[in-house]
PyMOL Python script that loads the backbone (N, CA, C, O; Angstrom):
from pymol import cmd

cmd.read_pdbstr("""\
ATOM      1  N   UNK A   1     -29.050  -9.963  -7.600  1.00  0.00           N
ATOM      2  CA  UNK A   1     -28.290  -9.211  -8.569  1.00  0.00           C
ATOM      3  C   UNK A   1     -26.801  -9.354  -8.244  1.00  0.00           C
ATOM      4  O   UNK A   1     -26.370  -9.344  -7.091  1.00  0.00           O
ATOM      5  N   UNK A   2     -26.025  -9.491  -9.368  1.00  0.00           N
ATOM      6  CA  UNK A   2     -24.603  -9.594  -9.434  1.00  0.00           C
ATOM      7  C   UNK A   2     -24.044  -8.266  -8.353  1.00  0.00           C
ATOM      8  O   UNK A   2     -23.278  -8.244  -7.389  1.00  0.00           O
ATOM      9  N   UNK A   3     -24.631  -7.512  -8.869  1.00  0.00           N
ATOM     10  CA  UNK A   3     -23.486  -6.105  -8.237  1.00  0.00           C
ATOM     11  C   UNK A   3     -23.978  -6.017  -6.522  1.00  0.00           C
ATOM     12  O   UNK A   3     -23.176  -5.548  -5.714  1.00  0.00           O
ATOM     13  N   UNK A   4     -24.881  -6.340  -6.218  1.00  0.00           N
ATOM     14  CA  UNK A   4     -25.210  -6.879  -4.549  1.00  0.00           C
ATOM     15  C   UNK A   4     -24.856  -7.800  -4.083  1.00  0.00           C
ATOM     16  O   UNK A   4     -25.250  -7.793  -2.917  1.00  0.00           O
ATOM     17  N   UNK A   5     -24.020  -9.117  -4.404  1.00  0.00           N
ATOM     18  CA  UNK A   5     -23.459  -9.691  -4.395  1.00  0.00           C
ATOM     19  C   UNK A   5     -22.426  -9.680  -4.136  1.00  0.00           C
ATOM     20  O   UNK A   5     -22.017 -10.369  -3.202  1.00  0.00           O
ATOM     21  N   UNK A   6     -21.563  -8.849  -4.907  1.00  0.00           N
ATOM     22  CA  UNK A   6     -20.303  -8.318  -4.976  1.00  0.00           C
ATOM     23  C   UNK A   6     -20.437  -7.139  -3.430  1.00  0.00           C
ATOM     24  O   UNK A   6     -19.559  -7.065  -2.570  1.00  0.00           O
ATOM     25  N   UNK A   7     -21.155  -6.697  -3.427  1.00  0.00           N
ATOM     26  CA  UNK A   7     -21.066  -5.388  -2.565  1.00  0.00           C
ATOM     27  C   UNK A   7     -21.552  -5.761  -0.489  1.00  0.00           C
ATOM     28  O   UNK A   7     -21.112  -5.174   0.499  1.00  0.00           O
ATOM     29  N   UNK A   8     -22.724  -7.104  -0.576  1.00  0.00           N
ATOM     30  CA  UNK A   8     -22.881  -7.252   0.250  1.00  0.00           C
ATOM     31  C   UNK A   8     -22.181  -8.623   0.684  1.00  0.00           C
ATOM     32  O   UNK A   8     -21.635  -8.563   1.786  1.00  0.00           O
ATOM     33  N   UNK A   9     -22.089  -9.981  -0.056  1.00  0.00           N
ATOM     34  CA  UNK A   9     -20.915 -10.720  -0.004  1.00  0.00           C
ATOM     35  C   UNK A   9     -20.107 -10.734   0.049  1.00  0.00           C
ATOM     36  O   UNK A   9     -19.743 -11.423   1.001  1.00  0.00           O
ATOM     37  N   UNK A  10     -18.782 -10.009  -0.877  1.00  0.00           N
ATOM     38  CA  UNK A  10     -17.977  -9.725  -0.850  1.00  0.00           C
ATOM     39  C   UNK A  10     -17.249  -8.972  -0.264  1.00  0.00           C
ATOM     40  O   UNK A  10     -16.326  -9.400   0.428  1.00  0.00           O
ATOM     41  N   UNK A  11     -17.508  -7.659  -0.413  1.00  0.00           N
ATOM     42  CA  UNK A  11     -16.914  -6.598   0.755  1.00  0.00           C
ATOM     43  C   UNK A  11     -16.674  -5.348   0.070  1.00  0.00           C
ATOM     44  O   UNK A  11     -16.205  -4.331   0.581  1.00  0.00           O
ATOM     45  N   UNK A  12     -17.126  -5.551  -1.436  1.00  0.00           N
ATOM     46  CA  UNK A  12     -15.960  -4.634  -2.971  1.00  0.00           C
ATOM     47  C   UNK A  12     -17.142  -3.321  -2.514  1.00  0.00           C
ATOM     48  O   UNK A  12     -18.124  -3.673  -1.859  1.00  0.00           O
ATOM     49  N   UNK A  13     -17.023  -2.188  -2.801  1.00  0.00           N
ATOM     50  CA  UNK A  13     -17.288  -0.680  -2.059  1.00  0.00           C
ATOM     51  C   UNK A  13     -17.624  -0.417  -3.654  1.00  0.00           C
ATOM     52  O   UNK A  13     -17.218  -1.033  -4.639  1.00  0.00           O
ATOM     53  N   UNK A  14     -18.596   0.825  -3.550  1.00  0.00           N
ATOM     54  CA  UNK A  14     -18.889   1.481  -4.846  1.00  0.00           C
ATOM     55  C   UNK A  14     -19.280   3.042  -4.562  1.00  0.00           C
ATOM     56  O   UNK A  14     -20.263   3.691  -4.918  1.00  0.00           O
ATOM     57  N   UNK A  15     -18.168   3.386  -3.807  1.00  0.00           N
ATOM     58  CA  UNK A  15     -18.317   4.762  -2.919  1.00  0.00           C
ATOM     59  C   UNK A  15     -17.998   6.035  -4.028  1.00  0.00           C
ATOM     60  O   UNK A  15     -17.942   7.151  -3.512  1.00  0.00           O
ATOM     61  N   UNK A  16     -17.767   5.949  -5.636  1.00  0.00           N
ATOM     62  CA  UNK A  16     -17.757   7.343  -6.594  1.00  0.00           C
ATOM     63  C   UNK A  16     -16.422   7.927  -6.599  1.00  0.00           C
ATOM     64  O   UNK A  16     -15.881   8.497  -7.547  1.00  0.00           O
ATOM     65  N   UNK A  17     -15.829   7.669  -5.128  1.00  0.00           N
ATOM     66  CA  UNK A  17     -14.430   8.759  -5.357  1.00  0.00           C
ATOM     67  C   UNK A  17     -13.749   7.854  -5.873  1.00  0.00           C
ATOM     68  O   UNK A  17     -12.996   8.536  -6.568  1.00  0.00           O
ATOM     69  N   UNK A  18     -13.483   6.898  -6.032  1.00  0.00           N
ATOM     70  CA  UNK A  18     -12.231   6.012  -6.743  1.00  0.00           C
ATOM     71  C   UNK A  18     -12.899   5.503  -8.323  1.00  0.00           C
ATOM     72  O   UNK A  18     -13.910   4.896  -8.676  1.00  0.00           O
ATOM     73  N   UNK A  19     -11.933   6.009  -8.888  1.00  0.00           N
ATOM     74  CA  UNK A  19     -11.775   5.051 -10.346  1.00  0.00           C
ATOM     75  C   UNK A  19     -10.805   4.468 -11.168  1.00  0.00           C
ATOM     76  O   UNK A  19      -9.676   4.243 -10.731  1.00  0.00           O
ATOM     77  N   UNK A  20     -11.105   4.222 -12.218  1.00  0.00           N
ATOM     78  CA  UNK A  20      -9.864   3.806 -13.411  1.00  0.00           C
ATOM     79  C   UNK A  20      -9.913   3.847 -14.797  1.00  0.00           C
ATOM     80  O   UNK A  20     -11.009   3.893 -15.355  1.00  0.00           O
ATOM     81  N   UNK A  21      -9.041   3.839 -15.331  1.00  0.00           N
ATOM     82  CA  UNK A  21      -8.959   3.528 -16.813  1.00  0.00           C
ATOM     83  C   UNK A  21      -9.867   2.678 -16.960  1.00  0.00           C
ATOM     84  O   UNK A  21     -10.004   1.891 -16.024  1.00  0.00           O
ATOM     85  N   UNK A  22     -10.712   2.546 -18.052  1.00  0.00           N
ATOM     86  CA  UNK A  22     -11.330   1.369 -18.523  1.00  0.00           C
ATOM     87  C   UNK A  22     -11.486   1.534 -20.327  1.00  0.00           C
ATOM     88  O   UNK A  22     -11.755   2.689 -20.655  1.00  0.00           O
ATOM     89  N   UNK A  23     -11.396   0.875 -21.102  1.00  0.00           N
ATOM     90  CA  UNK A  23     -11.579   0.495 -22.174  1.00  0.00           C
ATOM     91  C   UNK A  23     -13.565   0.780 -22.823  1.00  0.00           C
ATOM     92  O   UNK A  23     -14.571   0.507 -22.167  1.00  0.00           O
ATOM     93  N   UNK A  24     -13.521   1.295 -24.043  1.00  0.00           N
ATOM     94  CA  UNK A  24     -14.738   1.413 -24.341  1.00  0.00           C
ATOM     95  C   UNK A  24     -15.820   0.496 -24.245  1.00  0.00           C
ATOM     96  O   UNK A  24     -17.015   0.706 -24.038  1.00  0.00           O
ATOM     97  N   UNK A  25     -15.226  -0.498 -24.421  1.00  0.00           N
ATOM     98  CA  UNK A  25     -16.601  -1.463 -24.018  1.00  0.00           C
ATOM     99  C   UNK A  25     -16.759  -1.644 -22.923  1.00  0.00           C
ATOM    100  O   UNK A  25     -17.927  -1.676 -22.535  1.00  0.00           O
ATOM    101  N   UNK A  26     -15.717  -1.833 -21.989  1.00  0.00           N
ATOM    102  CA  UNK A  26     -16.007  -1.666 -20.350  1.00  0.00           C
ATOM    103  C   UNK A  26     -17.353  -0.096 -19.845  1.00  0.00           C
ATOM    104  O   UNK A  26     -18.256  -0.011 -19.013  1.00  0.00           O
ATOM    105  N   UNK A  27     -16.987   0.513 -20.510  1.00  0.00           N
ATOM    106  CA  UNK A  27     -17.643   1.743 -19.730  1.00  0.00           C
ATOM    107  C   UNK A  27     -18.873   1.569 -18.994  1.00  0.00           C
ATOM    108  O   UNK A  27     -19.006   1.928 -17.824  1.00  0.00           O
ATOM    109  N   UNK A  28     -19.754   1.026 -19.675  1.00  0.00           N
ATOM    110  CA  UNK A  28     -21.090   0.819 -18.603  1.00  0.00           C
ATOM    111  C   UNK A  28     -20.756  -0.181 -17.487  1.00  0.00           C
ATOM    112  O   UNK A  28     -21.695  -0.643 -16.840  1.00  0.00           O
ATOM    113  N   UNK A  29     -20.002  -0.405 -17.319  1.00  0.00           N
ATOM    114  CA  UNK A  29     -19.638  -1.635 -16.288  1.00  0.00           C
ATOM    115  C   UNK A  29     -19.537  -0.724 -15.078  1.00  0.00           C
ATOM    116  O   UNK A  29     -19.086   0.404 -15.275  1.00  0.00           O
ATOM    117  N   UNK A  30     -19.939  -1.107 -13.722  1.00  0.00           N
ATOM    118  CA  UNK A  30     -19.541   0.108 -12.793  1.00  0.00           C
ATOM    119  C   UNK A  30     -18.202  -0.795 -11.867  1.00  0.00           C
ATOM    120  O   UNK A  30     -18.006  -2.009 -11.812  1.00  0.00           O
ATOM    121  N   UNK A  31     -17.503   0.243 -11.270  1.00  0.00           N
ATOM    122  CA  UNK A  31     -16.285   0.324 -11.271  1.00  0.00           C
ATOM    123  C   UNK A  31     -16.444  -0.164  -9.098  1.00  0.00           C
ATOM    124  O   UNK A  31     -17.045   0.559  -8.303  1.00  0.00           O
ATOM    125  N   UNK A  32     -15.875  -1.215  -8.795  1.00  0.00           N
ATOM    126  CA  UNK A  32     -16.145  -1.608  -7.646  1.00  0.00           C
ATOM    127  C   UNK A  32     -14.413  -2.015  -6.971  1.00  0.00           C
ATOM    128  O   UNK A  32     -13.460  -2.441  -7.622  1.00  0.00           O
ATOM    129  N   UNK A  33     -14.466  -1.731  -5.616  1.00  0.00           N
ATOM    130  CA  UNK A  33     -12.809  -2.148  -5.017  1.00  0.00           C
ATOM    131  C   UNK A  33     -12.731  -2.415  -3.786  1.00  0.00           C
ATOM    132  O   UNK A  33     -13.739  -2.068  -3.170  1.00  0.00           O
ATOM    133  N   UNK A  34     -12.097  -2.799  -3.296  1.00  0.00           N
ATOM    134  CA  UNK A  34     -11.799  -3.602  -2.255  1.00  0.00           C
ATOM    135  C   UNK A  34     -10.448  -2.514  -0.892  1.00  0.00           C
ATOM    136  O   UNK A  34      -9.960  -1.622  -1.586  1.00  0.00           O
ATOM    137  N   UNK A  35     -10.237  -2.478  -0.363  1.00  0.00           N
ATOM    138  CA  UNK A  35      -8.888  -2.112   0.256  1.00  0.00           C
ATOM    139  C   UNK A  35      -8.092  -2.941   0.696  1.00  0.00           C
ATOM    140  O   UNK A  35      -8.283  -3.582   1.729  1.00  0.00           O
ATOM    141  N   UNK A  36      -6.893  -3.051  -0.182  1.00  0.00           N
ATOM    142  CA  UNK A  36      -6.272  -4.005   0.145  1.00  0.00           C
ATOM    143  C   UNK A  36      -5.436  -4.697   1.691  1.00  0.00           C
ATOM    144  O   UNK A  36      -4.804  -5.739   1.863  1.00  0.00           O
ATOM    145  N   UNK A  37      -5.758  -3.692   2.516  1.00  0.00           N
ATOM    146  CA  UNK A  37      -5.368  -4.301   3.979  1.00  0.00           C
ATOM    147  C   UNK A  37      -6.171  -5.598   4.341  1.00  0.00           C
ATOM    148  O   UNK A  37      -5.722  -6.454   5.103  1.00  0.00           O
ATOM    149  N   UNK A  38      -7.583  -5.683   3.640  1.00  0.00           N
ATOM    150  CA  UNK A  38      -8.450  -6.969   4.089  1.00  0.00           C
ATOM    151  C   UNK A  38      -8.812  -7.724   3.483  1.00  0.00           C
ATOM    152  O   UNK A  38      -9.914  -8.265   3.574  1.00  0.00           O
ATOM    153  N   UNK A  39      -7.525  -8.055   2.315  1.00  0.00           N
ATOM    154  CA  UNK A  39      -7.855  -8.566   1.480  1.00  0.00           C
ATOM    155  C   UNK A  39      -7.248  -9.989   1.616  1.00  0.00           C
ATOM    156  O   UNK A  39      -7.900 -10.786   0.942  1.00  0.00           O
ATOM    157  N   UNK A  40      -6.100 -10.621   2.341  1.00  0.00           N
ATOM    158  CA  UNK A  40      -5.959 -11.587   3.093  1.00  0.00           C
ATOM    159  C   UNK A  40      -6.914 -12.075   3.882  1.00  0.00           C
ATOM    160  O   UNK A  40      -7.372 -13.163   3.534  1.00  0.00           O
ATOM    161  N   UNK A  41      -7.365 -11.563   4.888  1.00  0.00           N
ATOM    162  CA  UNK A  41      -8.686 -11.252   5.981  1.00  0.00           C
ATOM    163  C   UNK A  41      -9.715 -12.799   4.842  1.00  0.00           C
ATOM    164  O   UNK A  41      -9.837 -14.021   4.757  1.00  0.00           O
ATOM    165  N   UNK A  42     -10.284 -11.190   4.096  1.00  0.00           N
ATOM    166  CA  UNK A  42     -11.546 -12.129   3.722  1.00  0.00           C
ATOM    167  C   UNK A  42     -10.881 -13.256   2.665  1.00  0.00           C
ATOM    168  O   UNK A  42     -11.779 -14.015   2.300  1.00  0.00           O
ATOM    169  N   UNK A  43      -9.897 -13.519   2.206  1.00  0.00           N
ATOM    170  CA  UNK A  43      -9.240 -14.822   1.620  1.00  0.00           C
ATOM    171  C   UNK A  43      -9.552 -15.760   2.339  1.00  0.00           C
ATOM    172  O   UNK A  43     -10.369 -16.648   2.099  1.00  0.00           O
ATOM    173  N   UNK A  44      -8.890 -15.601   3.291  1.00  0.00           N
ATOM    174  CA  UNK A  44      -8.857 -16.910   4.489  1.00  0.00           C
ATOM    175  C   UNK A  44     -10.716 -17.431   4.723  1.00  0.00           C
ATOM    176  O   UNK A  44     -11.241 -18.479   4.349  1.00  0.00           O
ATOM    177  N   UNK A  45     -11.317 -16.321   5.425  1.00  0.00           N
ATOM    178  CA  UNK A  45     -12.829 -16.571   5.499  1.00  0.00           C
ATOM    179  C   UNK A  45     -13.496 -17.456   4.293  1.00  0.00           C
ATOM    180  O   UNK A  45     -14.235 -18.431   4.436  1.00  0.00           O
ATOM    181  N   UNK A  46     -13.062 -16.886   3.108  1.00  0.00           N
ATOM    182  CA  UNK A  46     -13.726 -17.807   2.263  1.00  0.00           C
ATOM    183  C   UNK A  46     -13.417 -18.939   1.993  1.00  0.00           C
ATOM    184  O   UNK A  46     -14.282 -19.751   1.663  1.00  0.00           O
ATOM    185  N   UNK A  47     -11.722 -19.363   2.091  1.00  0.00           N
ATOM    186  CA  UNK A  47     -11.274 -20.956   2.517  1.00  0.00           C
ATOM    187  C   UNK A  47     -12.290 -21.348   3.472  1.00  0.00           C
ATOM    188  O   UNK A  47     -13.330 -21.894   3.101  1.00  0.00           O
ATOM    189  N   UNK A  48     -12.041 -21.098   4.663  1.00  0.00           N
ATOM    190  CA  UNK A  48     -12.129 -21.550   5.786  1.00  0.00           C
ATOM    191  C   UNK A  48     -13.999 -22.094   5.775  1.00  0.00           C
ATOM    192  O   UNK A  48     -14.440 -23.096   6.338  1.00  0.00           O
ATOM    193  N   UNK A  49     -14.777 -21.105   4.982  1.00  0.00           N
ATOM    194  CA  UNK A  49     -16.199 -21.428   4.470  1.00  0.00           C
ATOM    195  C   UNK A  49     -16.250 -22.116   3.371  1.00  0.00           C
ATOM    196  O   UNK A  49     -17.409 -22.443   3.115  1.00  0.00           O
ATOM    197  N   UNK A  50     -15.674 -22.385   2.801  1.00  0.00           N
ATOM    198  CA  UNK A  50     -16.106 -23.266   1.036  1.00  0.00           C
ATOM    199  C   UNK A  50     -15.926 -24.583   1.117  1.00  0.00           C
ATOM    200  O   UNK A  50     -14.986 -25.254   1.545  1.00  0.00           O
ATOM    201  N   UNK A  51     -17.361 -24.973   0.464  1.00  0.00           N
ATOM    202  CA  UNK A  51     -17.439 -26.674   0.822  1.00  0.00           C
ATOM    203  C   UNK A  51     -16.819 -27.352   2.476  1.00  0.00           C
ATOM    204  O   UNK A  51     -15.872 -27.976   2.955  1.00  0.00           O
ATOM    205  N   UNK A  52     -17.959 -26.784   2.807  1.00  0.00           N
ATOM    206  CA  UNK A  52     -17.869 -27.404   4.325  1.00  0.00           C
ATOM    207  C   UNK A  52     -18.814 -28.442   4.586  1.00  0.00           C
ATOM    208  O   UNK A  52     -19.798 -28.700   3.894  1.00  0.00           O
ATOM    209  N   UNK A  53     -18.563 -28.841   5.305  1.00  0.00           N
ATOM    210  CA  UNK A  53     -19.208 -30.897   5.502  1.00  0.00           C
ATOM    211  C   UNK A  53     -20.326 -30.048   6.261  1.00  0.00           C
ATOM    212  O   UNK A  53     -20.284 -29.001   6.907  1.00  0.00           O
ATOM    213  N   UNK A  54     -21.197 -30.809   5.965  1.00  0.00           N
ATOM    214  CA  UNK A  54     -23.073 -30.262   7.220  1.00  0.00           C
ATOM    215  C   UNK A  54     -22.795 -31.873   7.939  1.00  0.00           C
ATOM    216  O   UNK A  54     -23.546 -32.294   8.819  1.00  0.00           O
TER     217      UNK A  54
END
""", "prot")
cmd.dss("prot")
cmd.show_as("cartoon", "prot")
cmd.util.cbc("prot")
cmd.orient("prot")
């Protein structure tokens, strides 16, 4: 599933206290974020992993 993906790959949190504006058709969409102190961090990791020679 997309949103486990996002949450266990990625790093993006779906902890209820944070939200945002969203637009009506957005609404069922659930609302996922990151903290931006580690957001360089995991940049680099995913360079440093993508398309790597075996």
């Amino acid at each position: 599933m997309l949103f486990d993906y996002y949450q266990n790959q990625m790093g993006f949190a779906d902890e209820g206290e944070k939200a945002t504006a969203k637009p009506l058709y957005d609404l069922s969409c659930k609302f996922m974020y990151q903290e931006a102190e580690t957001l360089e961090t995991r940049r680099q990791e995913f360079f440093d992993n993508f398309n790597t020679k075996e």
